[in-house]
N, C-alpha and C positions, 0 to 999 in steps of 0.2 A: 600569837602576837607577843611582842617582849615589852620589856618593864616598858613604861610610859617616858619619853625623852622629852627635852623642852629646847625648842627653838627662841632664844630669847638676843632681841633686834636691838640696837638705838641709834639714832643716825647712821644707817650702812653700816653700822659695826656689830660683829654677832659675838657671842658669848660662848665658846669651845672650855673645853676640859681635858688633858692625856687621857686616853684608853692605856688597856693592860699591854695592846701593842705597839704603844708610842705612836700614834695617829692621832691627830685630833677629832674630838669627835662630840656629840649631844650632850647634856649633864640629863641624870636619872633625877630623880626623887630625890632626898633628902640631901644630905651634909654636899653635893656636890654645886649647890647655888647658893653662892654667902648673902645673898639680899632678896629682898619680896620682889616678886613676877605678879602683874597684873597678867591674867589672862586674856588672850583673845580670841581666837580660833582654836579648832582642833582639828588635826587631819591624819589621814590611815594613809603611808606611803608606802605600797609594797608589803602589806599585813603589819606596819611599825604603826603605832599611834606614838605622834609627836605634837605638841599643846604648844600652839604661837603665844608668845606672850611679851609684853614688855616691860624691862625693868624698871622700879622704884628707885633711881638714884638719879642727883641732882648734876654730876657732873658727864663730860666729854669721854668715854671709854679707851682713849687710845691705845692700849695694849692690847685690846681686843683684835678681832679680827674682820678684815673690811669684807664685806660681801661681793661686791665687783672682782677680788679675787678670788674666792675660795674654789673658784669654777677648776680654776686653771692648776691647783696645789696639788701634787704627787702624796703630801703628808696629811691629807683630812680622810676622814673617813668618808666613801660613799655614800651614804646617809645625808650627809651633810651638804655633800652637793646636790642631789635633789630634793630636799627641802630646800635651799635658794631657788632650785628650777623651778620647784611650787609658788614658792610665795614672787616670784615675778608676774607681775600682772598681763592676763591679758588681754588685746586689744582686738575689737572687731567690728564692723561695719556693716548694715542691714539694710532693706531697698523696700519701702511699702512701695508697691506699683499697683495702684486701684483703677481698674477702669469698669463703668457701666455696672456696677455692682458686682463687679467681683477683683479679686487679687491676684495677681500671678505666683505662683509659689512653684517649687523644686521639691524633688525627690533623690537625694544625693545616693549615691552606691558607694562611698564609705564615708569615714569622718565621724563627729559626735552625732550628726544627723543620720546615719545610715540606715534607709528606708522609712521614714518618716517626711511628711509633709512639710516645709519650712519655708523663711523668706530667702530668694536669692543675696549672698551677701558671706564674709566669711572674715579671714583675720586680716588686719591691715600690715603691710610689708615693713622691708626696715625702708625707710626714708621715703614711703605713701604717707600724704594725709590720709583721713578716713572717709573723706567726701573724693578721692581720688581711688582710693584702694574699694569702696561702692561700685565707683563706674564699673573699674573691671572685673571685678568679680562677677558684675550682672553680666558684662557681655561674655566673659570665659562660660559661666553657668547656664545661661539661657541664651547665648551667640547670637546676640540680636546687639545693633549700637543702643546706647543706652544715655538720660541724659538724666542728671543730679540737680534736685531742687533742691529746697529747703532742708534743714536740721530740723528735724520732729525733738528731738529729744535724746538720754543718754542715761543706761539703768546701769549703775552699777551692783555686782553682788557676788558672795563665795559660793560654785557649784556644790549642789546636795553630793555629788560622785566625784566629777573630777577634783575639787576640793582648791581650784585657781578660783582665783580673783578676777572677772569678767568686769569688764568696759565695753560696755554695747552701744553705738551709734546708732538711732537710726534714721535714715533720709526718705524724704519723698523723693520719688524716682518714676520716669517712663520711658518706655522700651520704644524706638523710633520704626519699628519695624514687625511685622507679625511671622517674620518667615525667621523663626526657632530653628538652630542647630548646635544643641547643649553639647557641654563635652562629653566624648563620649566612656571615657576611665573615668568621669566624677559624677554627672549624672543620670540616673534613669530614666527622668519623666519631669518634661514642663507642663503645666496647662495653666489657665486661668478657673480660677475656682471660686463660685459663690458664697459672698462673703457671708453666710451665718453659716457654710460650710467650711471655712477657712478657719473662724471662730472657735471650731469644735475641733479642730484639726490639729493646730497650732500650738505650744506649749507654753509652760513659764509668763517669761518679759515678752517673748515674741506676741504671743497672745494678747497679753496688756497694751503693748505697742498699736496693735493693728485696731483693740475696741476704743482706746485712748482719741485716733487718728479719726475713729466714726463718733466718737464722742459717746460712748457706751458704757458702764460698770462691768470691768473684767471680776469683779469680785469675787471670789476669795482669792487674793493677791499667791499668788505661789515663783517658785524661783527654782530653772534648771537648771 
C-alpha cells in the first residue's frame, strides 16, 4: 500500500496537486495541503488508502478542480478518477414481499449478492425512480408482474468493502402471480422463505428492513 493520499471535496470542487509526471493527482501527508482537513471516511482503492475529508476554509475554491469533470481529463491521474467513481453515491431499490408468514427472497449468481439469500431489488437506472426501478427489478429477478406499495423507509450507509455510499429504498411489494421464471444469467433460486428463517438469512439494513416491517429488534444494528 503507498503513502496515505487525501481526497479533499468542497462544493464539487476537489483539491489536486502536480505529480513528478505533470498529472494531476492526490496530495500526501504533509507540506502538500496548505490548510486543515476535517476528516471523514477512509477507503482502500485498489491496495491505495485515500482519507475523504473536508476542508476548513471559508471561501468558494474556484481554481480548484470541478468533480463533474475530472471523469473526462487525459491530465489527472487514474487514482483520481476513481476515487470520484467512489465517492458517487449509490442508489438502489428493495421489495419486502410478505405473504402468510413468509418472504420471498432471491439467490443471485453474481453481483455484491453472489450466492447469498437476499431481497428482490437492485440499483435504480439513470432516469427510473426507485419505486419504478422496484417494479422491474422484481419482475426481471423473480419474472412474475409485480406491484409497488408503499415506501417502508430508506437506510443510508458507507459499505464495510465496497467502500460507496449506499441509498437503500425499500418498498412494500407483491408478486401478482405464482408462476416464477427468474433470469436465468442473474438468478439461481426464488422461493418464499419463513420468516424467522429469512431473519437469520438476511444481512446488514436488509435484515433491519424486514425485522423493522414485523416490528422486531434487529439488534445489534450492523451495516453491509
Amino acid at each position: 500500500m503507498g503513502a496515505r493520499r487525501y481526497y479533499v471535496e468542497k462544493d464539487g470542487m476537489v483539491y489536486l496537486v502536480r505529480g513528478a509526471d505533470g498529472r494531476w493527482t492526490l496530495p500526501a501527508d504533509g507540506d502538500e495541503i496548505p490548510f486543515e482537513v476535517e476528516p471523514k471516511a477512509r477507503l482502500i482503492i485498489r491496495g491505495q488508502e485515500v482519507l475523504y475529508g473536508v476542508p476548513r476554509i471559508e471561501h468558494y475554491p474556484r481554481d480548484w478542480h470541478h468533480k463533474d469533470e475530472i471523469p473526462g481529463r487525459d491530465d489527472v491521474d487514474p487514482l483520481v478518477r476513481l476515487v470520484v467513481h467512489h465517492t458517487l453515491p449509490r442508489v438502489v431499490a428493495e421489495a419486502l414481499i410478505v405473504r402468510e408468514g413468509s418472504v420471498l427472497l432471491v439467490k443471485p449468481s453474481r453481483g455484491f449478492n453472489k450466492g447469498l439469500w437476499t431481497l428482490p431489488g437492485g440499483f435504480v437506472a439513470y432516469g427510473e425512480s426507485p419505486a419504478e426501478s422496484v417494479r422491474r427489478e422484481v419482475e426481471e429477478e423473480v419474472g412474475a408482474p409485480c406491484r409497488v406499495g408503499r415506501l417502508l423507509g430508506v437506510e443510508s450507509f458507507v459499505g464495510r468493502e465496497s467502500f460507496y455510499t449506499w441509498h437503500m429504498f425499500f418498498y412494500e411489494a407483491e408478486v401478482l402471480s405464482d408462476d416464477f421464471s427468474p433470469a436465468p444469467d442473474e438468478i439461481d433460486e426464488v422461493r418464499w422463505v419463513p420468516l424467522g428463517e429469512a431473519l437469520q438469512r438476511l444481512q446488514g439494513v436488509k435484515r433491519e428492513a424486514l425485522a423493522r416491517y414485523l416490528h422486531l429488534d434487529a439488534s445489534p444494528r450492523s451495516k453491509a
